[in-house]
The first five atom37 places (N, CA, C, CB, O) and aatype in JSON, in Angstrom:
{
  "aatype": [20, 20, 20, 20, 20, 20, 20, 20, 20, 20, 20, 20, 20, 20, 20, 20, 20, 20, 20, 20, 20, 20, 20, 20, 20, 20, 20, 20, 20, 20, 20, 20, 20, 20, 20, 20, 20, 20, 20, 20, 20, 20, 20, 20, 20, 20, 20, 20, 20, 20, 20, 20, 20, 20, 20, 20, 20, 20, 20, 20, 20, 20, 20, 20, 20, 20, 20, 20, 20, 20, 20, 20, 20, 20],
  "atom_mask": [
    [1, 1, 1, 1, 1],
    [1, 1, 1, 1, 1],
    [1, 1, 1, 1, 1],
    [1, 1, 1, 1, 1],
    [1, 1, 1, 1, 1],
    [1, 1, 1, 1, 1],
    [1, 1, 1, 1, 1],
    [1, 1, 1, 1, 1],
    [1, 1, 1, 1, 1],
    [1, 1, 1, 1, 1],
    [1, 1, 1, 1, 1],
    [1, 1, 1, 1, 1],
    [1, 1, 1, 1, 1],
    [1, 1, 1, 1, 1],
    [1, 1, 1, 1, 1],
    [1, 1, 1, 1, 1],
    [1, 1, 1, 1, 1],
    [1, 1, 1, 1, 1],
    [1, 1, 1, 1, 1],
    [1, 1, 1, 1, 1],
    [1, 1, 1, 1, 1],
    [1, 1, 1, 1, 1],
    [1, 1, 1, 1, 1],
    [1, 1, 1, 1, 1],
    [1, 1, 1, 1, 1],
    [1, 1, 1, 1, 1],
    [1, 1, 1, 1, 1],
    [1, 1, 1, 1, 1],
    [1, 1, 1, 1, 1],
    [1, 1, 1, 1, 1],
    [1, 1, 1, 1, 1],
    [1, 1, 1, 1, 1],
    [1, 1, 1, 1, 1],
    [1, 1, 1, 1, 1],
    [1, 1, 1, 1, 1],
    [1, 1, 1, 1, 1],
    [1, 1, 1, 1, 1],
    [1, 1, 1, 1, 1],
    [1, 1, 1, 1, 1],
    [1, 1, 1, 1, 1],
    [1, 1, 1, 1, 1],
    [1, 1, 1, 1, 1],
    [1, 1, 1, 1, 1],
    [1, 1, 1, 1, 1],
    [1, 1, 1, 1, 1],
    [1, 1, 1, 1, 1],
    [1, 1, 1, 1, 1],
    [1, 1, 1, 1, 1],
    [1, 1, 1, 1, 1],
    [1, 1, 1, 1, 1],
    [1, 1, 1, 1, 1],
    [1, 1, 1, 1, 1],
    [1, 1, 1, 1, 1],
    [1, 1, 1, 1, 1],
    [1, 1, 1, 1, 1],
    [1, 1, 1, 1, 1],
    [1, 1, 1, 1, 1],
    [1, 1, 1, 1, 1],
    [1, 1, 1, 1, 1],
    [1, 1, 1, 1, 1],
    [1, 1, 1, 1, 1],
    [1, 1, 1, 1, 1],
    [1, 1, 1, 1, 1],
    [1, 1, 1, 1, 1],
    [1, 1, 1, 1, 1],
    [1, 1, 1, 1, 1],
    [1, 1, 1, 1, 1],
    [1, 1, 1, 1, 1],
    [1, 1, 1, 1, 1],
    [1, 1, 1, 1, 1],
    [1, 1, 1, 1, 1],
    [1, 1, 1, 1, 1],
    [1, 1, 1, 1, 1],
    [1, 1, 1, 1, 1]
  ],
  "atom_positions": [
    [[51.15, 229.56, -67.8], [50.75, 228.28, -68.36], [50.06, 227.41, -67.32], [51.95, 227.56, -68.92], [49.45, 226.38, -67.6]],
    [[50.18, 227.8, -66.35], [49.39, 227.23, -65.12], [47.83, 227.46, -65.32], [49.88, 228.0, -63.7], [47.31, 228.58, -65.37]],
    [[47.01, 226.0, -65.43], [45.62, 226.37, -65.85], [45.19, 225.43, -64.78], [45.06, 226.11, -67.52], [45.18, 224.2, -64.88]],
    [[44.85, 226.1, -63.79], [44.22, 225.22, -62.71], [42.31, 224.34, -62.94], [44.22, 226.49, -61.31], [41.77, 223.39, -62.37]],
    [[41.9, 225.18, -63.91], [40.49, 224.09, -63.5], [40.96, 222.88, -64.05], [38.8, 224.46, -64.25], [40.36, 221.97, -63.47]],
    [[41.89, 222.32, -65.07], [42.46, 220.97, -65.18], [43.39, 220.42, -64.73], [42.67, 220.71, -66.02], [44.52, 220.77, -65.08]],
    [[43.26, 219.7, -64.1], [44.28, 219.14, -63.62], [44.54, 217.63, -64.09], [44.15, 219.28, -62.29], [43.63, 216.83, -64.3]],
    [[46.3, 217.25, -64.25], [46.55, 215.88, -64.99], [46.2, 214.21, -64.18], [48.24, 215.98, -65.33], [46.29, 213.06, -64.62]],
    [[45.71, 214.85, -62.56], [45.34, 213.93, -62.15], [44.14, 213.23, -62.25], [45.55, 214.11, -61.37], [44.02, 212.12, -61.73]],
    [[43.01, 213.91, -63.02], [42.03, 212.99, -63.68], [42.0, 212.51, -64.8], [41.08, 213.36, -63.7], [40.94, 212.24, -65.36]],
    [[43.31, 212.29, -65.4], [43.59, 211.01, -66.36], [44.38, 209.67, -65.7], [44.55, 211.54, -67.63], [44.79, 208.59, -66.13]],
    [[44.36, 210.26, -64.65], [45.09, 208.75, -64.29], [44.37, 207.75, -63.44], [46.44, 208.94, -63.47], [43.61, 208.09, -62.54]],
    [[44.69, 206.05, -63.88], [43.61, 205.15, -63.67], [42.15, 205.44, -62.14], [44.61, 203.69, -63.42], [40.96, 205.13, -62.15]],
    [[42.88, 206.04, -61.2], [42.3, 206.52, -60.15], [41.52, 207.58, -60.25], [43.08, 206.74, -59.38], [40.56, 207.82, -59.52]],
    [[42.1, 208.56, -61.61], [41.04, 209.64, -61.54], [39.71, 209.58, -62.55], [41.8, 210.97, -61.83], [39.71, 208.77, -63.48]],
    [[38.74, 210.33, -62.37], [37.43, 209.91, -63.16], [37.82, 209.89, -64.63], [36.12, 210.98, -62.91], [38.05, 208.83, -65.21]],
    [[37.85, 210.38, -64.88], [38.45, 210.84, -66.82], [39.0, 209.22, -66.91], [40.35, 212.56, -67.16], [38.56, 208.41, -67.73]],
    [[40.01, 208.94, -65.94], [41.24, 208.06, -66.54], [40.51, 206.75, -66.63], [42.74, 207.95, -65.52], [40.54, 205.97, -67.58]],
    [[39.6, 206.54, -65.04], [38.55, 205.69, -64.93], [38.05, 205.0, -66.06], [37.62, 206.3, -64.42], [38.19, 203.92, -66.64]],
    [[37.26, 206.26, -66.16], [36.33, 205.37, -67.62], [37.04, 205.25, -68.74], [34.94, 206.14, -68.28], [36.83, 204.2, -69.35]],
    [[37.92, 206.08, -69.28], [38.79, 205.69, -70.25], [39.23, 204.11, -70.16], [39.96, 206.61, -70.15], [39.36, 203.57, -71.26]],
    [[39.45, 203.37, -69.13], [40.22, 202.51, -69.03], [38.64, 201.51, -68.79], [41.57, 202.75, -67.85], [38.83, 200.45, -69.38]],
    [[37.35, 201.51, -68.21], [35.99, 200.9, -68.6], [36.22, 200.95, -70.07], [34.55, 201.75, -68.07], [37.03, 200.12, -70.5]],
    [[35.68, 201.75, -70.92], [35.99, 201.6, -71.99], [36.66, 201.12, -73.1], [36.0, 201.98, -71.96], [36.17, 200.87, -74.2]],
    [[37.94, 201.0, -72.71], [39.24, 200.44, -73.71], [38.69, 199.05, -73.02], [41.3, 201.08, -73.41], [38.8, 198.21, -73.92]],
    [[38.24, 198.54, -72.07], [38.38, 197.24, -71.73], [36.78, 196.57, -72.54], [38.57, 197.11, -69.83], [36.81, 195.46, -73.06]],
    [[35.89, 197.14, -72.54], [34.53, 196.53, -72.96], [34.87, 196.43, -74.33], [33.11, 197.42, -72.67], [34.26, 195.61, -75.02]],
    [[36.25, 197.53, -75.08], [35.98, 197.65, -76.38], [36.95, 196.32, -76.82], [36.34, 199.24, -77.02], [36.94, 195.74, -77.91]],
    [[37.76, 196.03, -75.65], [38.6, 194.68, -76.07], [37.99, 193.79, -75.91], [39.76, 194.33, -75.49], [38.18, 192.81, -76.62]],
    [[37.21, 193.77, -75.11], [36.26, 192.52, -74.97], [35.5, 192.18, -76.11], [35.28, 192.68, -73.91], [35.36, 191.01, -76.45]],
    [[34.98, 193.16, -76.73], [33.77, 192.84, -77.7], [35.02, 192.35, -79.1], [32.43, 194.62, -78.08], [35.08, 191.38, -79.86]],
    [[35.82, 193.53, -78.92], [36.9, 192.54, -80.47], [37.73, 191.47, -80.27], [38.16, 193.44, -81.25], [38.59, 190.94, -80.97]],
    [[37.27, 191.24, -79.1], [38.07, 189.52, -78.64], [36.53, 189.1, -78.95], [38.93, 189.03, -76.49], [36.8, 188.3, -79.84]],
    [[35.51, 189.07, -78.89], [34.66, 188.13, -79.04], [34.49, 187.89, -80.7], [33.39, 188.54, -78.25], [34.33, 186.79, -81.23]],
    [[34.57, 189.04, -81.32], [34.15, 189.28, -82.61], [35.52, 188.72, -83.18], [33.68, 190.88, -82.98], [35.25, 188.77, -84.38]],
    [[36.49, 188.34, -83.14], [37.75, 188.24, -83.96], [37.79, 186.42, -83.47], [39.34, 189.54, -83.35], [38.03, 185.68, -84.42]],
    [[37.59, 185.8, -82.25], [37.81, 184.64, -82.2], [36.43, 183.62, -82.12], [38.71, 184.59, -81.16], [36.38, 182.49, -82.6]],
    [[35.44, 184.25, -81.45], [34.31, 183.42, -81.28], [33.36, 183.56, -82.48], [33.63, 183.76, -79.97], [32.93, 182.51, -82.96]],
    [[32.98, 184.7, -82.99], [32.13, 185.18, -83.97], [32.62, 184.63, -85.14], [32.02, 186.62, -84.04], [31.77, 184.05, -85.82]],
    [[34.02, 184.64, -85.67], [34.57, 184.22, -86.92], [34.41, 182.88, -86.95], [35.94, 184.57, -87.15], [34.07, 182.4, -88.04]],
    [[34.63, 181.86, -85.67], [34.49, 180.26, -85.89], [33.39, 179.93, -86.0], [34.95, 179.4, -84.94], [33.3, 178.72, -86.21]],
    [[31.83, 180.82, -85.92], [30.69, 180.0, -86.32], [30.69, 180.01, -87.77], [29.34, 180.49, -85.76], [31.17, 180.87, -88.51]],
    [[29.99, 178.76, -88.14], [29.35, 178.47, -89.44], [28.02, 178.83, -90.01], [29.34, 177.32, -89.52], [26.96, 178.2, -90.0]],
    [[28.34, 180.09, -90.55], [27.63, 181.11, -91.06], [27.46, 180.44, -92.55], [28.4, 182.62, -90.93], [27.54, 181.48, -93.21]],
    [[27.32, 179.69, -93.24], [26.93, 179.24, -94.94], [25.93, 180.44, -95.48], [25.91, 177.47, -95.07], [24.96, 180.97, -94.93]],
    [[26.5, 180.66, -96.72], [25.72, 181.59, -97.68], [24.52, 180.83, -98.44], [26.76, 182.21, -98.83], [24.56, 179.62, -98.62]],
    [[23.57, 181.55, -98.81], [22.49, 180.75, -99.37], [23.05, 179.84, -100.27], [21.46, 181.55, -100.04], [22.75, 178.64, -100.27]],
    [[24.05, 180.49, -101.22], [24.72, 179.52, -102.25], [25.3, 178.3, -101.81], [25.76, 180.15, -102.94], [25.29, 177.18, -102.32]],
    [[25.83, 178.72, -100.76], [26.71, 177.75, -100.29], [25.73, 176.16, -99.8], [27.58, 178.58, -98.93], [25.96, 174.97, -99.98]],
    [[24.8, 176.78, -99.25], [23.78, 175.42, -98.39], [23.16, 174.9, -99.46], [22.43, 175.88, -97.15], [22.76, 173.75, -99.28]],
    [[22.8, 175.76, -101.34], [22.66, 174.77, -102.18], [23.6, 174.21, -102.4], [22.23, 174.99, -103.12], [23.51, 173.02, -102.09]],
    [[24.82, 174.57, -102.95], [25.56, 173.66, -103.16], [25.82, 172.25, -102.57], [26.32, 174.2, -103.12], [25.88, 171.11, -103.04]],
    [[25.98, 172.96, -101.02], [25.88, 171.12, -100.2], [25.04, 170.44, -100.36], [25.78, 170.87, -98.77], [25.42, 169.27, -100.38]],
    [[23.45, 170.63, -100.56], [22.23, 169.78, -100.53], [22.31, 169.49, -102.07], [20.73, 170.54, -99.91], [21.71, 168.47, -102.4]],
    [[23.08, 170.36, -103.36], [23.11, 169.34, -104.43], [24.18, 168.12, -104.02], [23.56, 170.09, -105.87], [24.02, 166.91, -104.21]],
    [[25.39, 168.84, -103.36], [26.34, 167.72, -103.8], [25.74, 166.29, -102.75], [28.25, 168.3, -103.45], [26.17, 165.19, -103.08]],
    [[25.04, 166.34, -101.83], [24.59, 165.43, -101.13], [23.5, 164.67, -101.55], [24.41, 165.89, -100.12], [23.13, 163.66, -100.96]],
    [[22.82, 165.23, -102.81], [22.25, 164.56, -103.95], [22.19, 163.81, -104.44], [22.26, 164.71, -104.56], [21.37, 162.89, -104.43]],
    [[23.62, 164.12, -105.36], [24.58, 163.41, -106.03], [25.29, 162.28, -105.44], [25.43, 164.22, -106.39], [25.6, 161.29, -106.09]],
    [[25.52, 162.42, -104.33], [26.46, 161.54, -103.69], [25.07, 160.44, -103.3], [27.53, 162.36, -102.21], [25.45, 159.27, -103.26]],
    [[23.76, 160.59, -103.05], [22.77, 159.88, -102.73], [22.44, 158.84, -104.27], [21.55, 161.0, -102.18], [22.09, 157.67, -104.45]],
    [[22.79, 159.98, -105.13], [22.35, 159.13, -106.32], [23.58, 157.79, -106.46], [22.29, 160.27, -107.87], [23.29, 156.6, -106.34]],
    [[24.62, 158.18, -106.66], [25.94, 157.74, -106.85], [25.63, 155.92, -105.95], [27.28, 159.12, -105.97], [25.93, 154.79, -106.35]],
    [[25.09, 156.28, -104.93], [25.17, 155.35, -103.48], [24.34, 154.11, -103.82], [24.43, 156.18, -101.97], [24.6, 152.93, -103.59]],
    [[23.15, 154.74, -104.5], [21.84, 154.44, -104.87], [22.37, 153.24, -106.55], [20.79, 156.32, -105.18], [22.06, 152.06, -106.75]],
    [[23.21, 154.16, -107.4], [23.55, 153.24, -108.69], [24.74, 152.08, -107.82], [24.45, 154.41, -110.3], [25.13, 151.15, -108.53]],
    [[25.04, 152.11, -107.0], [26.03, 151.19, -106.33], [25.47, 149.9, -105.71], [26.74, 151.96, -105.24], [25.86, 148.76, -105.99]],
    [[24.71, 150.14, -105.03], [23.68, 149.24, -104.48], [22.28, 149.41, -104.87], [23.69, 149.32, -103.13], [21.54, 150.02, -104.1]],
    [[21.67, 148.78, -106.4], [20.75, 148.8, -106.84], [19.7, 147.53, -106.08], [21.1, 148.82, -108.18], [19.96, 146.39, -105.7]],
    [[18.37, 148.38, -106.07], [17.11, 147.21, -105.45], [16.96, 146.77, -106.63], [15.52, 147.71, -104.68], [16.91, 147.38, -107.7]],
    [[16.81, 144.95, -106.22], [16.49, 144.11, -107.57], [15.49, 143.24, -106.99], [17.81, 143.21, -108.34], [15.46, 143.04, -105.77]],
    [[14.53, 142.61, -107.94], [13.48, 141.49, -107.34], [13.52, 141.31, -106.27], [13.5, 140.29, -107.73], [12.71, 141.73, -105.44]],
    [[14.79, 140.4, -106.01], [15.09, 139.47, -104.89], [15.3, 139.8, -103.63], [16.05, 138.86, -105.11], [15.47, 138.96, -102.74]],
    [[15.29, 141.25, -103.44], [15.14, 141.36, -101.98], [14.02, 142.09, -101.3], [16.23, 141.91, -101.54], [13.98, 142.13, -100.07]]
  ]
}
């Protein structure tokens, strides 16, 4: 059972194998730490969504507008 061209010392952090294994697991945490906390808090609005706001900001213009009506006198 002795298989000498492998040996278990190139999985460990010092050996090449283990090396990059451990580059790897780290770039891949990095990128799903960016993608899970930074990426999720931008404000991404769906097309629907940015009509909706520019109607309801419309509405709320009209609303503003019947509240304080221009008359003659000013």
């Amino acid at each position: 059972m002795n298989n000498s061209s492998f040996d278990i010392n190139y999985l460990s952090p010092t050996g090449l194998i283990g090396f990059w294994v451990l580059l790897v697991g780290f770039i891949f945490t990095f990128i799903m730490f960016y993608f899970v906390f930074f990426r999720l808090n931008e404000d991404d609005a769906s097309y629907k969504d940015r009509k909706r706001k520019n109607l309801e900001r419309e509405i709320q213009k009209q609303k503003i507008a019947r509240l304080y009506p221009k008359g003659k006198y000013y």
